[in-house]
C-alpha positions as CSV (number, residue, x, y, z in Angstrom):
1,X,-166.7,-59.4,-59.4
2,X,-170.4,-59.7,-59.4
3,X,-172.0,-60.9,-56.1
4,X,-173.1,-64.2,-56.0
5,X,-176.7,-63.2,-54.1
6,X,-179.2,-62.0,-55.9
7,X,-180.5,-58.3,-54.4
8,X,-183.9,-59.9,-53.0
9,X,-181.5,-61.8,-50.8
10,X,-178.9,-59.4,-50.1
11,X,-180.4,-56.3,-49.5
12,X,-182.4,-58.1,-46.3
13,X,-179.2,-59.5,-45.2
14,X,-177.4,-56.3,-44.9
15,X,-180.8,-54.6,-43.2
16,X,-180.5,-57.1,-40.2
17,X,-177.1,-57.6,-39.9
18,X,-176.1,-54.7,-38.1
19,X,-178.6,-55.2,-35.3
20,X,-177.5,-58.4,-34.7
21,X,-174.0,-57.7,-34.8
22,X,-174.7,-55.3,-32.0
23,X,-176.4,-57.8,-29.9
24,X,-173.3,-60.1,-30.4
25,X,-171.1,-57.4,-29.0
26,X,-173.6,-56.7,-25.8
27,X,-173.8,-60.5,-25.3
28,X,-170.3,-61.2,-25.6
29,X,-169.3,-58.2,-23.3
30,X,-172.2,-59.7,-20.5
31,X,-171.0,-63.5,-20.9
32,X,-167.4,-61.7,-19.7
33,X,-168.6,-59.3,-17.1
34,X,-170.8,-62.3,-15.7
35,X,-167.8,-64.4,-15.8
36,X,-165.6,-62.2,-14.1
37,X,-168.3,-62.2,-11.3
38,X,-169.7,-58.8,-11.5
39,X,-173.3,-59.8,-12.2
40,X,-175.6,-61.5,-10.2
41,X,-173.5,-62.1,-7.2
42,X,-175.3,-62.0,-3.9
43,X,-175.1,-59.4,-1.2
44,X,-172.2,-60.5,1.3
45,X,-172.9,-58.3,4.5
46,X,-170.4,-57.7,7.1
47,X,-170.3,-56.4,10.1
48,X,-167.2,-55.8,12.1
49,X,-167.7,-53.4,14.7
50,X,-170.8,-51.8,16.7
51,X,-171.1,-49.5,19.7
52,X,-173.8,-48.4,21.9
53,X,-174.0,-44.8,24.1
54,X,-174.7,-45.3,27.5
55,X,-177.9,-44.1,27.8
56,X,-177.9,-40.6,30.5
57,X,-179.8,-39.1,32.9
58,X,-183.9,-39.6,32.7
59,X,-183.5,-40.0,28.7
60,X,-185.0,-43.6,28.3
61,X,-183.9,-44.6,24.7
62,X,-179.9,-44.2,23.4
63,X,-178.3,-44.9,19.9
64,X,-176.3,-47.8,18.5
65,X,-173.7,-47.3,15.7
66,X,-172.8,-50.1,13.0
67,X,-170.3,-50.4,10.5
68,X,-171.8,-52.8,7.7
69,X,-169.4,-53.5,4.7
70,X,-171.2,-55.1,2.0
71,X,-168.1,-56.9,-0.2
72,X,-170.6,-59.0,-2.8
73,X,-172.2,-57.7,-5.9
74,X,-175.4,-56.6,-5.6
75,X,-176.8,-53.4,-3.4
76,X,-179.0,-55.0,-0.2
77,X,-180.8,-53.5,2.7
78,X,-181.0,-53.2,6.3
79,X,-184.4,-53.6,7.3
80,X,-184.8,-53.9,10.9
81,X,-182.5,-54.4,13.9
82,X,-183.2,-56.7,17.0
83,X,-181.9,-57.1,20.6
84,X,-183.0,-59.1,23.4
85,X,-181.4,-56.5,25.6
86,X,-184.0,-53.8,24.2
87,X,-187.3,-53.3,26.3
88,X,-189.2,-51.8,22.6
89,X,-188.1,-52.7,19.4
90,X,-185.5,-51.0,18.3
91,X,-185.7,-48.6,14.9
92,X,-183.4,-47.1,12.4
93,X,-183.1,-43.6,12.7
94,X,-181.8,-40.2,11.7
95,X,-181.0,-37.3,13.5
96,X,-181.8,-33.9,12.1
97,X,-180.8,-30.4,13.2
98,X,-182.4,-27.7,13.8
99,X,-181.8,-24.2,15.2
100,X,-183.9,-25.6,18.3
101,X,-182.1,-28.7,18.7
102,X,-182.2,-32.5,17.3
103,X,-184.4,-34.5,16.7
104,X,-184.9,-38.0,15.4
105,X,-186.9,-38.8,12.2
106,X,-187.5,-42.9,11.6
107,X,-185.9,-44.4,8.8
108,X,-188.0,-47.7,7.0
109,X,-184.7,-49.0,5.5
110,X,-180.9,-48.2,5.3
111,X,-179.6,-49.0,2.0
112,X,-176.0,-51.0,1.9
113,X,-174.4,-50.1,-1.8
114,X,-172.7,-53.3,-3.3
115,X,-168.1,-52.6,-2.9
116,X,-168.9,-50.6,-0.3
117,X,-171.2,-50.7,3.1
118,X,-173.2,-48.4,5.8
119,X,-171.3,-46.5,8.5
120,X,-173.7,-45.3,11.5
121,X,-173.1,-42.1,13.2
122,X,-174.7,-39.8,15.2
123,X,-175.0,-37.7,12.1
124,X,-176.9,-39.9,10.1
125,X,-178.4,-43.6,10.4
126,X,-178.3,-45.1,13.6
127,X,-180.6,-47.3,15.8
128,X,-182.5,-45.9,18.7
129,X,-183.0,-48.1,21.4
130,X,-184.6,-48.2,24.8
131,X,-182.1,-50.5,27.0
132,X,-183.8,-53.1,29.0
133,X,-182.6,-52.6,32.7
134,X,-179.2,-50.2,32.8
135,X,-176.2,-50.7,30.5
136,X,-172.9,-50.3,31.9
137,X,-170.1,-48.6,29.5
138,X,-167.8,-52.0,28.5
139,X,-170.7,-53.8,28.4
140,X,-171.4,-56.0,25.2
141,X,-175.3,-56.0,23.9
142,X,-176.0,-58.3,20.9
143,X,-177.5,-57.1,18.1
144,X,-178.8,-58.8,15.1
145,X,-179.3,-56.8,11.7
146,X,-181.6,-58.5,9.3
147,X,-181.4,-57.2,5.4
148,X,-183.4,-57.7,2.3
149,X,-181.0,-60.0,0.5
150,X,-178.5,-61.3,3.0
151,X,-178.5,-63.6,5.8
152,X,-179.2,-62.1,9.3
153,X,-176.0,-61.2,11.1
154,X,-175.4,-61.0,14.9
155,X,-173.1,-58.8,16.5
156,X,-172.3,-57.5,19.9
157,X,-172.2,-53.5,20.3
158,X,-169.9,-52.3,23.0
159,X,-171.2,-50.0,25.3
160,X,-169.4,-46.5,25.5
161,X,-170.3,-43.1,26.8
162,X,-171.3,-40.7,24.2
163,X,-168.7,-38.2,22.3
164,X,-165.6,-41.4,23.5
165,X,-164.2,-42.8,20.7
166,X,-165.7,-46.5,20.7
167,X,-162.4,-48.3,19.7
């Protein structure tokens, strides 16, 4: 059977019709990830639980310890954490060892991966902060986290003595 297109037609047909059957399959699979809600959703920041240490002896600043879950669908930030129970400012942190002893190095931002979230430990990220007057241990400080994408949240941190478990 002889095809009905003559070769000036045909043979620029078949050159662009395999890119744009490729961008039909990438479009259709977007338009159905989209749809399912995996693109473009907003951050959704959560944050169930915090703690404070009670701060010890002559040491003027202590830690605070969040768990952030982060259940929407797009990676966000923690950019800077507030108190009007903190005489400074207080500032994300981590704490390094060394063979000398810790220390603590300021962090800018903490970042809160999408499905997932931040846990804060003594470890890792945390918030130093220099208490405002003395803190007693049961005592509940609030807190409020603000982030890049999501809405500030306000919390209260209990406070605990340090190695307790908070819960």
């Amino acid at each position: 059977m002889k095809n009905p297109l003559p070769a000036r037609l045909r043979d620029p047909l078949a050159a662009v019709g395999v890119p744009v059957a490729a961008c039909g399959l990438a479009l259709a699979g977007l338009t159905a990830w989209t749809a399912h809600g995996n693109a473009g959703s907003p951050s959704h920041i959560a944050v169930p639980e915090g703690h404070v240490f009670l701060r010890l002896g002559a040491t003027p600043e202590t830690a605070a310890f969040f768990t952030l879950t982060n259940t929407g669908g797009s990676d966000d930030r923690l950019l800077s954490v507030t108190s009007p129970r903190a005489a400074v400012p207080p500032a994300l942190s981590r704490h390094r060892m060394t063979p000398s002893g810790a220390y603590r190095q300021p962090v800018t931002t903490a970042a809160v991966p999408a499905g997932e979230g931040l846990t804060m430990a003594p470890t890792g990220i945390d918030v130093t902060v220099r208490p405002k007057g003395d803190w007693r241990a049961g005592e509940h400080i609030p807190f409020t986290l603000r982030f890049e994408r999501a809405e500030p949240v306000t919390v209260s941190a209990t406070v605990v003595r340090p190695g307790r478990n908070p819960a």
